[in-house]
Structures are given as C-alpha cells and as structure tokens.
N, C-alpha and C positions, 0 to 999 in steps of 0.2 A: 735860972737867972731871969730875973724880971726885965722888960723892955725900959730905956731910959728916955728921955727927950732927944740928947743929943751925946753924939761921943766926944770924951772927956780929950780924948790925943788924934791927934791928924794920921791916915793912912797917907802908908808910903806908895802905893798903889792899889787903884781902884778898878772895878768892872762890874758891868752888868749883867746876871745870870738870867735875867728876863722871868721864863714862865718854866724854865726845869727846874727837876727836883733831881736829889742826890744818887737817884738809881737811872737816872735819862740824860746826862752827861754833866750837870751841874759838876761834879767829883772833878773830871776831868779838867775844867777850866780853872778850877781854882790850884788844881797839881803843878797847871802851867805857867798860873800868875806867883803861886807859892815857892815854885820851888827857887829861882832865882834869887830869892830875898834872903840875905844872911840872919843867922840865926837874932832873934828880936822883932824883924821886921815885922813892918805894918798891916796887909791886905783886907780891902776893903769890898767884900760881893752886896751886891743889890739885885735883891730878888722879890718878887711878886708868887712867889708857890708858899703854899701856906704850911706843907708838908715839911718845908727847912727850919722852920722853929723848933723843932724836932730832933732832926734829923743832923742838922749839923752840928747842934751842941753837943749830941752823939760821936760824930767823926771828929772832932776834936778830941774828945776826952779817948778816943782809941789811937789817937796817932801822936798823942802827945802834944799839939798845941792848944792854947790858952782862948777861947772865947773872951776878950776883955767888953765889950757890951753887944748891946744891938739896940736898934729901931726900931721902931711899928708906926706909921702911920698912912692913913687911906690907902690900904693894903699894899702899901709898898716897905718891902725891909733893908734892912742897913745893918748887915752885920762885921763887929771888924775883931778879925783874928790877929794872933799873935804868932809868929811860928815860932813854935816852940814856948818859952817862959818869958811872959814879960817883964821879967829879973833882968833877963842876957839881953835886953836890950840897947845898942852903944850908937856911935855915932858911924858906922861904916857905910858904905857908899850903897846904893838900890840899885839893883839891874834892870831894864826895863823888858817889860812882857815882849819886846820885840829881840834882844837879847836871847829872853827865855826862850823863843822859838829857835831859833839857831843853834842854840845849846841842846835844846832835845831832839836834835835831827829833823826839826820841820822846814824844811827849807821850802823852796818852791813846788806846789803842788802840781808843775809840772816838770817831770824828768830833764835834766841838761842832758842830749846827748854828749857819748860817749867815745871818741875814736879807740880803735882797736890797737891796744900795742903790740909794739914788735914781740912775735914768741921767744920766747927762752926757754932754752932744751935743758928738757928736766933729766935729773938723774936717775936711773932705774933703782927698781926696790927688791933687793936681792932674795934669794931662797933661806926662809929661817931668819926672815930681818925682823929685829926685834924695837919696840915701839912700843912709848903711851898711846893711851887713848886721846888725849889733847889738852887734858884743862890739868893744871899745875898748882900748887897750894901757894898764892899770892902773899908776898910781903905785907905786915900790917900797914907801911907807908902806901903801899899800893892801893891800898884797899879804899885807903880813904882818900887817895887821888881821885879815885874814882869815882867815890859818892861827891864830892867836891863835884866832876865834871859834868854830872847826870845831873846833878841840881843847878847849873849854870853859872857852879862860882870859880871855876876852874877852865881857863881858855882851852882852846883844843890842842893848841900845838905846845903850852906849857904840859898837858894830861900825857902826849905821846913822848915825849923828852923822859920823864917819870917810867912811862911806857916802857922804855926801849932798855931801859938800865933792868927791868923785872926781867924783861924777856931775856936778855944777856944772863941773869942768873937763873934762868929755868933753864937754858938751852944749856947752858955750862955743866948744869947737876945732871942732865941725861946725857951729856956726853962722855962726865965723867963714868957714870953708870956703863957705856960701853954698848947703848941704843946705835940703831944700825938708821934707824928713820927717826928723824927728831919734828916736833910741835912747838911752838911757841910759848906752850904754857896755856895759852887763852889767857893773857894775862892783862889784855884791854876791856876781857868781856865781866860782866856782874854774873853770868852766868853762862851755861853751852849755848840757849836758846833765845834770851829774853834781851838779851845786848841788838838784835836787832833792830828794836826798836827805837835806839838811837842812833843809826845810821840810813835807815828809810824813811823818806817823806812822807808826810802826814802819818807819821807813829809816834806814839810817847809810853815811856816808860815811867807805871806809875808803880807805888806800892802796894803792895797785894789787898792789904787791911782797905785800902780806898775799894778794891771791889766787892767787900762783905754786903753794900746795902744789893746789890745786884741778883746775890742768891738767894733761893727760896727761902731759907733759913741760916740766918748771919750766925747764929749761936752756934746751930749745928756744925756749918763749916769749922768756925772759929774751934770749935772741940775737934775737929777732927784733925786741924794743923798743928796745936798740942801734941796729941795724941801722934804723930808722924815725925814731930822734933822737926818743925818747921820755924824760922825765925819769921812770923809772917812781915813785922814792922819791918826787916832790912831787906825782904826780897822785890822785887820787882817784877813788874808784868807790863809787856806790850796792852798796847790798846791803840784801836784802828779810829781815828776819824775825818777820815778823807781816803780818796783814792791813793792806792800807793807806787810809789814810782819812786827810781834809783838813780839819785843826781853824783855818786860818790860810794866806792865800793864798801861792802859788807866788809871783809874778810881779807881782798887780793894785798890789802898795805902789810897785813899780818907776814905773810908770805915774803912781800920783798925784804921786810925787816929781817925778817928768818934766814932770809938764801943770803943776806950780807954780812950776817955774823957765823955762819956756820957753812962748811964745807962737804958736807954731809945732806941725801935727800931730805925734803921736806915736806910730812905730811900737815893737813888743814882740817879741820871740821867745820860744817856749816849745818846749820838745825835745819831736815828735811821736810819736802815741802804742806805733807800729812800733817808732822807734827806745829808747824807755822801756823799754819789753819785753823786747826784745833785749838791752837794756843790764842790766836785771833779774833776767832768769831767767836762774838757775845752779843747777846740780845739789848736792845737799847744803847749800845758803843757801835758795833760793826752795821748793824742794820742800818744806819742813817749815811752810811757811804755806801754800803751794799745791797741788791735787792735779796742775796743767799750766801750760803756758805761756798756753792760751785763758783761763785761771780768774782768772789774774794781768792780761791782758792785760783785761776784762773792769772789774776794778776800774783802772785806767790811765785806760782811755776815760772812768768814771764821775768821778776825780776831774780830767783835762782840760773834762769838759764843765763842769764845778763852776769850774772857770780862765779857762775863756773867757767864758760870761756874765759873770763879775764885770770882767774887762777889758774888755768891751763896754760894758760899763754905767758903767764910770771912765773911758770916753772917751777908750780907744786909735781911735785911726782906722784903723790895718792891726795883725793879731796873726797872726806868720809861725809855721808848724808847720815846725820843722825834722828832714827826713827825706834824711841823708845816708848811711843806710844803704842804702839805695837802690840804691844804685850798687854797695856792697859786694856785693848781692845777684848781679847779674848779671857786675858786673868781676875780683870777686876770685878766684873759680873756675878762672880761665884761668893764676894765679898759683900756684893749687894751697896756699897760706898766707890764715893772718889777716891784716886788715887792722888795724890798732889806730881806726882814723877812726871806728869804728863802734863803739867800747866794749865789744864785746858778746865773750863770752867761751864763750856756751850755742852749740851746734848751729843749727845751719838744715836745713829742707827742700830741696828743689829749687827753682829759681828761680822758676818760674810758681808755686806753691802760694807762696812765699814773696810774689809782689810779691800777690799775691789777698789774702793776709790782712795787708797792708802797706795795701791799698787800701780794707779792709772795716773795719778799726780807724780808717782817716784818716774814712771818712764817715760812721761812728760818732758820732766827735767833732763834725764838721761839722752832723750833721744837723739840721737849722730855725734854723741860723745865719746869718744876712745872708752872700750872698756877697762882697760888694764891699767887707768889713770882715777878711776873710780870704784868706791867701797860702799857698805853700809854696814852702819853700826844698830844693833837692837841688844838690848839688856832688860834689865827689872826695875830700874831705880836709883838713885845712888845721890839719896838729899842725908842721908844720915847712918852710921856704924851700924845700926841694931839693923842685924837681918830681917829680925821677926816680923816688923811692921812693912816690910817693903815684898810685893809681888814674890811668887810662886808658882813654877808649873815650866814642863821642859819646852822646845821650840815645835814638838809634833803640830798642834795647831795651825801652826806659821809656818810652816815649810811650804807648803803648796803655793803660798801667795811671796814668802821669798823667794823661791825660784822661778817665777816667774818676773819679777826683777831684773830690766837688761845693766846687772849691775858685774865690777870684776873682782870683786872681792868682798865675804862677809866677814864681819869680825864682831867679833860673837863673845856675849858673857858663859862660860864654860867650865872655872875652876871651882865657883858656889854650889852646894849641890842643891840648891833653890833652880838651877838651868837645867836639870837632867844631865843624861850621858851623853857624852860627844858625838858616839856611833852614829845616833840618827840623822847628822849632818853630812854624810853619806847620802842624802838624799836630794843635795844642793848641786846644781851643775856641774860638769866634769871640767868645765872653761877655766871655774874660776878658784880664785885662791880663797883658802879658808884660812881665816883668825880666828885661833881660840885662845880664852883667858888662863892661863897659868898661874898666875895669882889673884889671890883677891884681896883688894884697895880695901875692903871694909874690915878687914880681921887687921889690929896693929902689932902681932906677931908675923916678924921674915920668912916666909916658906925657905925651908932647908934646900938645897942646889939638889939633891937626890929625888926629891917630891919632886922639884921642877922639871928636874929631866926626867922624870917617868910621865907625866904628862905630854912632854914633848914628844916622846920617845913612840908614843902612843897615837899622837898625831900624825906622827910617819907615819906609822903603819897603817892606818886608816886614809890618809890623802895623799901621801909622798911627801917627801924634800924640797920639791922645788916648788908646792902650792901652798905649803905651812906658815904663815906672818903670826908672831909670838907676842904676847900684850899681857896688860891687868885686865880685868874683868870689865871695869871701866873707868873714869878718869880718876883724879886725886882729888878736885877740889869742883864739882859740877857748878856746887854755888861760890861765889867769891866771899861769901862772909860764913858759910858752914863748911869749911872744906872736911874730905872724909878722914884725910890722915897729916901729918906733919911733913914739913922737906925735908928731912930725914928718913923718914920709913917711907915715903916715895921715891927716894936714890937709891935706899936697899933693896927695893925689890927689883927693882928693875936692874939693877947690878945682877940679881943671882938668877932669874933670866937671860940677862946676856952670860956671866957663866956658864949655867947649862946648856944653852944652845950651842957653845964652843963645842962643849965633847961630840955633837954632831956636825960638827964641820971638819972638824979633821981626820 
C-alpha cells in the first residue's frame, strides 16, 4: 500500500510510538491501545522508525486487521489500523487507553499493600484421594467471556458473575465423578500459566503471533506452532514491562469461590516460579524493566510467596506449583527445537545450571511453608491429543533436582508411556506423597476400572496407601481455546478412578 497525503476517516484513538520498531516494544503499545476497541475501531500509531513501513503491514496481515492507510512525511508516519475488517465497523462506544490499562491488569506500578486475612482451616487430603489436575474444558460462553475481558470489553466483575456459574459446573461434574479433592476448573484463566499476566502489575497479555517479529526467524517459529497444533492467533503470552508487583491476588479468589460452593477440600494450581521466568524474560520486552533474568526471576519468587500465604490462609488444602518446563529442560535438546509446552521463547543455559536455578527459585518460594499444604506438578506437554509431537523420556534425569525440592507432594504424568515406569519414583523422599497419573487426558477412549486399579494397585505397593494421591496425567483443557478432551470424557475418567480407588478402601 502506497503512502497517502492524509487519512480518509478520523481515529478513534491515537498514540505516539516515537523511535521503536516492532521487535523493541512498538507491538506491545499498540496490544494495549488495540485491544479495548470493539471490533471496527479506529487506532491511530505515529512513528518515526523507518523499519514499520514494513513491518507493520506485516502484523496486520498476521493478526487479522486491516491497514486502511498511512503517511509519510519528514520522516514522521501516520499509520491507522482497523481492528479487524473495516466492514464491521458500527457506531459502538471507544474505551479509552486508560480503561485498557486496568483491563489488563496494569494497575499501579506500585504494589497496594495487603493485610493478612484471618486463616481458614483447610480440610485435609485423605489416603487415595482422588483429583484433577486443575484446568477443566470451559463452556463455549465462557470462553468468550473471557477474550471479551482480556481485550477490555468486558467489566471485571460482569467476567467473574460469568465466572462463577463455569466454576459451579466444573466443580458439580467432578463431584459427580466421585473426586475426593476438587479444582475450580481454571475456569477464569486463558490458560495454566499465561492468565497471570492479567492479574500482575505492569503485565499484559498479548497474542503469541505479536511475538513472531522478536524471534530469530518468525517463519521458522510460525512452522513449528503448525506443526505442534498450536492456535497461535488465540493463545496468549505475558509480556513484562515494568517492575512487577501484586496489588490483587493471582489465584486466592479462585479458592474462596471453590470453598463456597463445595464441601469438599480444595486443591489450586499456580504456574511455578522457573516456569514464570522463563515464560517472562524476553529480549527487548523484559530487559527494559530488568537488568537479567535473576532480577526478574527475584521479583516472581517475591510475588509467589505473596500467593501462597494468602491461599494458605483461604484454606486451600494442596496449592500445586506447576513446573513443566522441566522436562523441556532436559528432553527438548535431543530435538535440537522449541518446545511450545514451556511458553518460553528467552534462551536457556545448560541443563544442570538450568534445573539448579529451576530448584533454587522453587524453594525460594517454598521456604517456611507447611509441607504437606504443598505439591509439584511436572509432565511432558499437554497443548494438543497427538502424543507424537509432544516431549519423551522417563523422570531419571529430574529426580536428583526433584528431590531436592522442599516440596510435600509430586504429582506426576505416569499412565503415558512417554513418562517411563513409575518404579523409579522410589527414588523421591520418603516424607512425601506421590501422584501418579492413571489415566491419560490425551487418549479419548475411558480406561476400563481394571486398568485403573492395576495401576493403583501397583502404586501401593511401591509407596503405600497412605502417600498415594490418584489423577490424570495432566489437566483437561491447559489452554482455554484447545482443551484436550470434551466434558464428558473428562467426568468419565475421573469417575472410573474414583471407582477403582474404592476397591482399595474397603
């Protein structure tokens, strides 16, 4: 598209990108002017980089909106986008960029304290209790509550209203199941991991496709998320820029919701501090609020410990640290590629320095926390059904730097035989309880109740009765827009788990 004199139609809002370019945050400002605007609207960047001539008629044509013109004059440009089709343009109301910040969790860049509430005495998690991993296959209305709320069109407290009716039907199907520790579903988050980033300061959650210009080679990525059965255009990724700090809990409202509709303990997951970081730091995003990845990683731990007390004290009975980077660390190398499971788009070290500071940030977070209030979760993957494409290789690796882990419970992908044999988890502290996965969420055939319990059955005898906690391999629906299986063959399995584990109780 040629430059014109002037544009033909007025923006609905305007800003100036100054002297970035699309890979040095430019992306990012326009995510946050863009995303409030209902579909039609106007936005208008001004910039002086000569490189967006380029580059942004590019991000458009990948994200789906419209370039309707631009400017050129004495190196100053004037470009104005359309989000989405300048067809669906109507008369609906504009959010202002100061909206948009509230909407994606930028609130004050400095933390509000917090006072401490009163504890509530959690319920204990019995011998053989049986439990999802966390994240539930969300209603299609839900789904789009949510991109509504993440794009700033949808208030916060109309999104949790919505909220609360999902969670009531996720908690209802696992209770029907005959689950002994119930989850909420994750039924607020767009994912296990990346929902974070709309509830911490100075984070925004953008769509994946906005960080292709970032990597070495956007083509190659872009093939490799294909090839992974990734939805890049609906997923989301945090992105840091500012210092982060916690005006407003991650996770603790999840919990109260949970302990008000159900009678029954209640377990939580929060994305572990390893995998945050990694998901985090990026070159040209995180660097301009951080001098490293330790600096970033440093405030992570600070606002996890700040998450877990308060879910301690709202009377979760198990809060799982999910670290499925883990595996990336030691399996993906031999692939010689990214793995998408791991979010993380920054560099790694070498795999021993890498699980060492994977280890010193988990017990960071843990440290003078009750252990037997506390798990960790590590797997392979779980963005898509086909095994083939997703991580391989048993936990031998990782057992040295999980047990050293002041953690009281692992719970463990175990039933694929992508995990290896169980046996070697014998190798994990005699303190703590072991989860292993009895079914697995990615096959949509029901394992028969006699499979289950010979896996159970088998767990006994290797750890006892009273350290065994029984699961899927790992959750139902990681991402909110690719879940693995349906709400149906999610109540089934976990039904014939809770059967089988009967014949060992009585």
């Amino acid at each position: 598209m040629e430059p014109v004199t002037r544009h033909s139609l007025s923006p609905d809002v305007s800003f100036d990108g100054g002297d970035l370019d699309c890979g040095n945050g430019l992306l990012l400002l326009i995510r946050k002017h863009i995303d409030p605007l209902p579909r039609g609207g106007l936005l208008e960047i001004q910039s002086r980089e000569i490189s967006v001539d380029e580059d942004l008629p590019a991000w458009c044509r990948l994200t789906g909106n419209e370039l309707v013109s631009w400017t050129k004059a004495n190196g100053q440009r004037s470009f104005l986008v359309c989000k989405g089709r300048l067809a669906e343009r109507d008369a609906a109301p504009i959010a202002s960029p100061a909206s948009a910040a509230v909407a994606g969790g930028q609130a004050s860049a400095t933390a509000v304290p917090r006072e401490r509430r009163q504890p509530v005495q959690a319920l204990p998690v019995p011998p053989l209790a049986v439990t999802g991993m966390g994240s539930w296959p969300r209603p299609r209305w839900m789904i789009e509550a949510m991109h509504a709320h993440v794009e700033g069109r949808l208030p916060e407290a109309s999104f949790h209203e919505t909220a609360d009716d999902a969670v009531r039907l996720a908690i209802s199907a696992q209770e029907k199941a005959g689950v002994d520790l119930v989850t909420d579903g994750e039924q607020r988050r767009d994912s296990y991991a990346s929902f974070v980033a709309s509830r911490l300061d100075n984070c925004q959650l953008i769509p994946l496709t906005d960080l292709l210009p970032l990597v070495d080679d956007p083509e190659e990525f872009a093939a490799e998320l294909r090839a992974l059965d990734i939805p890049a255009g609906e997923v989301r990724h945090p992105a840091v820029f500012g210092r982060l700090s916690r005006s407003r809990p991650l996770v603790a409202h999840e919990v109260d919701f949970a302990r008000s509709v159900s009678g029954k303990p209640v377990k939580v997951a929060l994305p572990g501090p390893y995998l945050l970081t990694r998901t985090m730091w990026m070159e040209c995003i995180s660097d301009r609020a951080y001098d490293s990845r330790e600096a970033l990683a440093a405030d992570v731990v600070r606002v996890l410990r700040e998450e877990l007390v308060e879910l301690l004290d709202a009377g979760a009975s198990l809060v799982q640290l999910d670290e499925p980077v883990l595996s990336e660390v030691v399996f993906a190398g031999a692939k010689n590629k990214r793995s998408f499971m791991c979010g993380a788009l920054s560099e790694s070290l070498a795999p021993a320095e890498e699980l060492a500071f994977a280890r010193d940030l988990l017990n960071a977070v843990l440290d003078g926390m009750p252990q037997d209030r506390t798990a960790l979760h590590v797997c392979r993957g779980n963005w898509t059904p086909d095994e083939s494409v997703a991580l391989s290789g048993d936990y031998a690796p990782l057992l040295p730097t999980l047990a050293q882990v002041r953690v009281g419970a692992y719970l463990l992908e175990m039933c694929t035989p992508r995990a290896g044999d169980v046996a070697m988890l014998r190798a994990l502290p005699d303190h703590a309880r072991i989860g292993i996965g009895v079914v697995n969420q990615k096959d949509q055939a029901v394992e028969t109740e006699d499979a289950v319990a010979a896996r159970i059955e088998r767990g006994i005898a290797l750890f006892g009765r009273d350290r065994l906690l029984l699961h899927p391999d790992c959750g139902f629906a990681t991402f909110a827009d690719n879940p693995i299986c349906s709400t149906q063959i999610a109540q089934d399995k976990l039904r014939v788990i809770a059967r089988a584990a009967e014949r060992f109780r009585q």
